[in-house]
Each structure stands twice: as C-alpha cells, then as structure tokens.
KOLKOL-224568 format. One line per field, with one value per residue (C-alpha): x, y, z. Coordinates in pm, whole numbers, plus 32768, in hexadecimal, padded with zeros to 4 digits. Layout:
% residues N
east	c(X  ...)
north	c(Y  ...)
up	c(Z  ...)
This chain:
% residues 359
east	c(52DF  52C2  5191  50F8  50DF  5026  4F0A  4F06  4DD0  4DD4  4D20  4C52  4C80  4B44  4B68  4A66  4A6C  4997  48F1  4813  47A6  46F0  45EF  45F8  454A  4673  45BF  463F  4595  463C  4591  45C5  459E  4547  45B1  450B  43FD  4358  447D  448C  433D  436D  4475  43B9  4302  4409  4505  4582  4685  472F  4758  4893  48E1  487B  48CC  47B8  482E  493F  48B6  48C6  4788  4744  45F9  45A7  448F  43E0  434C  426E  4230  42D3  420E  4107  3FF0  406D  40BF  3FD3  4043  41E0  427E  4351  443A  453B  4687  4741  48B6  499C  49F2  48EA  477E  468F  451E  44A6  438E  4385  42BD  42B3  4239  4219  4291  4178  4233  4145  41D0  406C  40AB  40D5  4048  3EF5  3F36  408C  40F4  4183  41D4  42B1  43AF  44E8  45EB  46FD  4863  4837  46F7  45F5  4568  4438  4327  41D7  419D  4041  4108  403E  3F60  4039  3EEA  3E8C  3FE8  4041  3F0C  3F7B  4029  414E  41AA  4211  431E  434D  440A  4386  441F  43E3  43F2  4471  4463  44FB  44B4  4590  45B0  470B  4791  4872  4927  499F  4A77  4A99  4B74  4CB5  4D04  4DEB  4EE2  4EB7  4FE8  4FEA  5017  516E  51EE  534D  52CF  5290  53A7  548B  540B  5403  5577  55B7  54FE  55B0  56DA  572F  5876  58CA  5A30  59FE  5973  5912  5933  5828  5821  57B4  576A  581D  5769  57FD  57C9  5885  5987  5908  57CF  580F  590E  5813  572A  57C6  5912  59A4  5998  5A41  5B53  5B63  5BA1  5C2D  5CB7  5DEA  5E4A  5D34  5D78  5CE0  5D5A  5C96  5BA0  5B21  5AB0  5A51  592C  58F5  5824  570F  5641  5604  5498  54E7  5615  5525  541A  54EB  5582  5450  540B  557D  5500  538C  5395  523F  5217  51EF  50AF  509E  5070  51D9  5288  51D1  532D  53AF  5317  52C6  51A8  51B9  5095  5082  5102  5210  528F  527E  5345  544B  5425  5482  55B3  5605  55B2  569B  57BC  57C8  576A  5607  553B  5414  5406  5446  52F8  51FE  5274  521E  50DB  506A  50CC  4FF9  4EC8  4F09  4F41  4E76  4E7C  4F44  504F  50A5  5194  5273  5240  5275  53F8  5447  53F5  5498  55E7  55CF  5550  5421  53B3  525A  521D  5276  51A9  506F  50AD  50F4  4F97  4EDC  4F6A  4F17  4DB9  4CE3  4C02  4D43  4E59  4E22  4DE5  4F6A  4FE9  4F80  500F  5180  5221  51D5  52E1  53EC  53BB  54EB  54A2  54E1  53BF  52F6  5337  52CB  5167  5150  5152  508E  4F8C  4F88  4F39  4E07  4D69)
north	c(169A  1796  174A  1894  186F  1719  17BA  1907  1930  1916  1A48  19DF  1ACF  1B1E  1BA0  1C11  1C0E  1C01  1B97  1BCF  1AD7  1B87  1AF9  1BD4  1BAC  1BC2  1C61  1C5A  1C51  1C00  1C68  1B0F  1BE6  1AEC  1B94  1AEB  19FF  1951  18D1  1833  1787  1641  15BC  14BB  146D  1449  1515  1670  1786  1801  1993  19C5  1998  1A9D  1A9A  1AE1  1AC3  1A34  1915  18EC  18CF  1879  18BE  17A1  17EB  16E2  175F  164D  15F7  14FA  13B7  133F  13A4  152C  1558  1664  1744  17D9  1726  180A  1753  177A  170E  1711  1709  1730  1614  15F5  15E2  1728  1777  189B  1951  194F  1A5C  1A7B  1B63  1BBC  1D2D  1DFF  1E67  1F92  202E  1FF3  1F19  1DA7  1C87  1C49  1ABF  1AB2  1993  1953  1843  17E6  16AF  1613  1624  1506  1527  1440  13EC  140D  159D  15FB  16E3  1703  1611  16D0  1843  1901  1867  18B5  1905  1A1E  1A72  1AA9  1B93  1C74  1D85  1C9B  1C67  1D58  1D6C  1C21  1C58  1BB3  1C09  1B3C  1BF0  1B07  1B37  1A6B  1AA8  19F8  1A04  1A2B  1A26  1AFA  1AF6  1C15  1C0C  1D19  1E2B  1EA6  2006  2087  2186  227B  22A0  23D9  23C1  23D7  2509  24C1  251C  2651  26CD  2639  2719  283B  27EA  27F4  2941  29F6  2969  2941  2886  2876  2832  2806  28E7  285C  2990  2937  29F4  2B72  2AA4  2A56  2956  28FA  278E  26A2  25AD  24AB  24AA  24B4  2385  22BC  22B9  228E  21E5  22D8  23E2  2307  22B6  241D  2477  2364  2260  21EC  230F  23CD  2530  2573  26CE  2738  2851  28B4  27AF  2824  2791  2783  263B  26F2  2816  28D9  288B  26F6  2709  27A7  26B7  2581  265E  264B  2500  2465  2530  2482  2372  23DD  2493  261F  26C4  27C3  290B  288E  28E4  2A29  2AC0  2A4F  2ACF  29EA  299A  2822  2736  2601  253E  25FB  2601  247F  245E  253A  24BE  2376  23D3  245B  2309  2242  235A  231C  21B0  21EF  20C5  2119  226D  21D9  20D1  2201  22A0  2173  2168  22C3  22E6  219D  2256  237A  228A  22F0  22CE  2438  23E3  2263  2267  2357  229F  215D  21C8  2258  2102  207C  215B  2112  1FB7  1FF8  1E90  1E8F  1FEE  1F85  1E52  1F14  2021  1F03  1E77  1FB6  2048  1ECB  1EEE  1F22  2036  20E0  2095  21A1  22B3  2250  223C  23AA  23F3  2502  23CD  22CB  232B  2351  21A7  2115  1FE4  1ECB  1F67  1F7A  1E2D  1DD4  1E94  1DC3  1C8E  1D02  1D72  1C2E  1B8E  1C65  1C39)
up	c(D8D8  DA08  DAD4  DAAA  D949  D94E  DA16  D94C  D872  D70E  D632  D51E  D3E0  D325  D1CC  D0B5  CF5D  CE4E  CCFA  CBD2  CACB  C9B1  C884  C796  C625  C517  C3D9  C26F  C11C  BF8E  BE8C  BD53  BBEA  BABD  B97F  B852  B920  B7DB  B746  B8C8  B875  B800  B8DD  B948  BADE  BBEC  BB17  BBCB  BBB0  BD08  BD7B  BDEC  BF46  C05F  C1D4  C2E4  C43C  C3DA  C314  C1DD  C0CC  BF6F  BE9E  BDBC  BC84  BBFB  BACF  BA63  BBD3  BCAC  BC5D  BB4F  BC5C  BC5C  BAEA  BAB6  BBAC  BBF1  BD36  BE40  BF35  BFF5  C05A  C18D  C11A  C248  C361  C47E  C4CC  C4F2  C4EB  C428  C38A  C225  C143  BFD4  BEF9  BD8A  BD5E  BC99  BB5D  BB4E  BCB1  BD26  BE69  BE74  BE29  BEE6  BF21  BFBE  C058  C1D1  C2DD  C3A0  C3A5  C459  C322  C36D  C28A  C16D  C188  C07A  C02F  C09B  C00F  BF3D  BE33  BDB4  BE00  BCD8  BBA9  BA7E  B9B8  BA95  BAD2  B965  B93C  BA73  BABF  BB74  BA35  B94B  B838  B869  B9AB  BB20  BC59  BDA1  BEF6  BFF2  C182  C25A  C3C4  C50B  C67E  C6F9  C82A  C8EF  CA1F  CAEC  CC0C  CD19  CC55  CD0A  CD54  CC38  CC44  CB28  CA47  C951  C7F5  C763  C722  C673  C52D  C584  C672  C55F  C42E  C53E  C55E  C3DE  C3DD  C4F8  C48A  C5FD  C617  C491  C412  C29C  C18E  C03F  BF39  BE36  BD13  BDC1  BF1B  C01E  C0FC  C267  C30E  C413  C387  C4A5  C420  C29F  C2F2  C38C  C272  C169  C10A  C049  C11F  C20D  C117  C0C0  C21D  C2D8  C1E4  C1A2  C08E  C132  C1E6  C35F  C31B  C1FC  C22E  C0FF  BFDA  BE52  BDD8  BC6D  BC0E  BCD9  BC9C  BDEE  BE22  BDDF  BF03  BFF0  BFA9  BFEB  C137  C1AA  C136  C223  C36E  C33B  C296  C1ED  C092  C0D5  C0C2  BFC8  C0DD  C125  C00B  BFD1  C00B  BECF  BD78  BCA1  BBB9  BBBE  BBBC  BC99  BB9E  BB64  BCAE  BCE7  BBA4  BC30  BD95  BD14  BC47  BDB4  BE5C  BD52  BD83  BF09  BF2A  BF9C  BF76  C032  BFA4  BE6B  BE93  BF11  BDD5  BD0D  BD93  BD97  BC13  BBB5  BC75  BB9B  BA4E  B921  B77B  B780  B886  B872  B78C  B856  B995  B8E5  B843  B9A3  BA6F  B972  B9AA  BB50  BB09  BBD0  BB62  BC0D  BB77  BA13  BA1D  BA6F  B951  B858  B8A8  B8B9  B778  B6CB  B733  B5BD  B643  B6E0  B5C0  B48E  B5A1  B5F3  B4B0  B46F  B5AD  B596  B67C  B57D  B46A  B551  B5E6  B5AA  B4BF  B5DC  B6A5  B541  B549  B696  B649  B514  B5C6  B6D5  B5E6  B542  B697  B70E  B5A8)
C-alpha cells in the first residue's frame, strides 16, 4: 500500500430513507338470513347452524345460531357467536344485530365486545342475545324469517417503505395502430372477395393468428403468391367481424361494423362469429363466443345455441344449455321454442337425462 494512501482520510457516507407503519381499522359486516326459524325451535341448548363463511381483513368468520340458546341457563333467549375460521390469532370487535323485518331500523339491544379469536379455539358470542318470547312478538321477526347483522371490526397493520421514483410508461397502443392498419389497408397484399365485398388485410398477420391462414399462405401446398381469396362459408359482415377480431384480439364493438348492413342481434352474431372461430382454428375467439351466447341464453333461444355447440363441440357451452333448458321453471318455455323441433334426438337425449338429474 503507497504511504499516501494509509494517511488519506476516509469519508463517511450518510444516507436517508424512510418508513411508515400504519393501524388501520379493517371493517366488514354479513348479514345470517334464517328462513323458517320455528321449525329451528326445538333443536335442543348447545345445538347451532353456521352462516357461511365471510372474510374481513382477510380472516375468515362464521355466524353460529343457537336457537334454543347455548346452555340450559340461556334457553329462553336465541344465542349469537362467532367463529374465527382461518389460521392465526386476532382481536376484534364484534356487533350483532337483529335486522327489523319492517325496514324500521334495528334492533334496540344489539350486542358488542371485543375478543382475541385464536384458530380452533372455541366461538365466542352472546349466550342471552334476544329473549325468544319478546323476539317472536316483534317486528325482527316476521314471516317467519330472522336475519342477523354481524360486524366484525380489526386493526391491521401496514407498512410503507419510502416509494421510489417511477418512470411513467404509456398505455399500449398496439390495438389500436393495428385496426388503423386493417382500415387504411396500408401495406396489404391479399383481398378476400366476400360475396359483394372485397376486404384487404396482411398475410403476416392473418398467418400469425390463425393456422389456416398460415397453411393457406405459407404451407406446404400453400401459395405465397395468392392475392385474392373467395370466401363463401362467410357472410360479409361475419368476415369483417372476425378481421377485426385477428388484429385485436378483443370482440368488435358494434360502432365498428357499422360499415356492413346487417340486422343481426347479439346473438346472432356470436353464433356466426363462432362458426367463424371453428372455420379458422380460433380457440379463444371461439371461448368469448361461448360465453357471450350463455349471457344471452333464454327459454326462446337455447335450443338453437344448444344444436350449434353441439356441431363445434363447444363442450362447456353445451353443458350449460343442457342444465338451463332442464331447469322445471325454464323447460316448457323451451319446448315451445322454433329450436326445439329441430334437436337432433342424441341432444334430446342428453336434456332428458339432464332433466332427470335437476328434478
């Protein structure tokens, strides 16, 4: 080591950085309906049903009802408890109360108190919640119905370290600039002649989304030379739809095909959409389909939707027409239905069984 660099001062770095630690109250209420509450009477003390679960600050609760109370000493009177029913340990606030049937407020002796809740330990709650005389002759019971109003209160805590300076990116824009490209036409080198339409595109981009475009193009008994293609599986306002559907990967917006006249309801343009999708090896086109039709399912229109996920083996689709067609309140309103006649028997078959199942 040199000499001058033993004796050379050393510089002490100071740097600064910071921290926040946060309690914050976590908030969140269920609301325990019991349908049919004296034919719960009778059960016998320490006897309850559950609520289903519900998460509050990401812990999860259960409601347990005792109807004839929880012991011998509280079997006058409805017990309210609760259950902490995810790993851990936690203090909270716990409220109930009984929901006025009436819509006139609720009830004037709720219940509250806090407790640590431990995983698998024993619930906690009111044993003397409400006296079921008075209850029975209020107006928190009506109908036969009662409805608990839980609220479960926690502190949280949160940590917060110094944020960083971020550079902001902008949004995406490739959607976009790609239909723009499909609408100038800018660099096309294939025309599709469809019916009274022609319709220009890229063979790049065609090729890279679906597989028989590439094959058409670029495959071994494919032609790199074509420029023109005749489309006649497809009706002009179903091959601009799915154009737009391969530059955007998302289903068009009506506005975009205001071009092309046609008088087709949603439905009818996710039918023929998909009959696109199965024609040019589509999947995902051919699941948004599926799923847009079974939000548009009804008695009138199942029948039709059913036979055609039937004839693209759109599996999931089927499956959910079989069991919304089976349904008793939903069934004769399909049978009168034009689709119905024209099921071929296998599918008849299928809605028998499934029928037989729901019932």
């Amino acid at each position: 080591m040199a000499p001058d660099a033993a004796k050379r001062p050393r510089v002490s770095k100071s740097e600064m950085s910071s921290s926040q630690l946060f309690f914050e109250t976590v908030q969140g209420s269920h609301e325990f309906k019991i349908n049919g509450y004296s034919l719960a009477k009778g059960m016998g003390a320490g006897e309850y049903k559950a609520s289903g679960i519900f998460t509050v600050g990401s812990y999860d609760w259960v409601i347990h009802f005792y109807p004839d109370g929880i012991d011998q000493a509280s079997n006058e009177y409805i017990s309210v408890f609760i259950e902490l029913a995810s790993p851990g340990e936690i203090k909270a606030s716990v409220e109930f109360k009984l929901v006025n049937q009436c819509g006139e407020g609720q009830f004037s002796n709720s219940a509250k108190s806090s407790h640590t809740f431990n995983a698998g330990s024993s619930a906690w709650g009111f044993n003397k919640f409400a006296n079921r005389s008075a209850l029975e002759t209020s107006n928190y019971l009506k109908d036969d119905r009662l409805s608990i109003h839980g609220t479960v209160s926690i502190v949280q805590i949160r940590f917060e370290e110094e944020k960083r300076y971020v550079i902001p990116v902008p949004q995406s824009d490739m959607i976009q600039k790609l239909k723009g490209l499909l609408k100038s036409e800018i660099g096309s080198d294939i025309t599709f002649q469809v019916a009274d339409e022609e319709f220009r595109a890229h063979k790049s981009i065609l090729a890279a989304r679906s597989p028989v475009f590439k094959a058409m193009f670029y495959g071994l008994v494919g032609n790199p030379d074509m420029d023109t293609v005749v489309v006649e599986e497809l009706d002009p306002f179903t091959f601009k739809a799915m154009l737009l559907f391969l530059y955007s990967d998302e289903l068009p917006e009506t506005h975009e095909l205001s071009d092309s006249d046609s008088p087709c309801t949603s439905t009818t343009i996710m039918r023929h959409l998909l009959t696109a999708a199965d024609r040019y090896n589509l999947p995902r086109l051919r699941q948004m389909c599926g799923a847009k039709l079974y939000e548009d399912i009804a008695a009138n229109n199942v029948a039709e939707t059913l036979a055609l996920a039937e004839l693209h083996q759109c599996l999931e689709l089927k499956t959910a027409c079989l069991k919304f067609a089976a349904k008793p309140e939903n069934l004769k309103e399909v049978m009168k239905s034009d689709g119905y006649a024209d099921l071929e028997k296998s599918l008849l078959t299928d809605l028998l069984k499934t029928s037989a199942m729901v019932d």
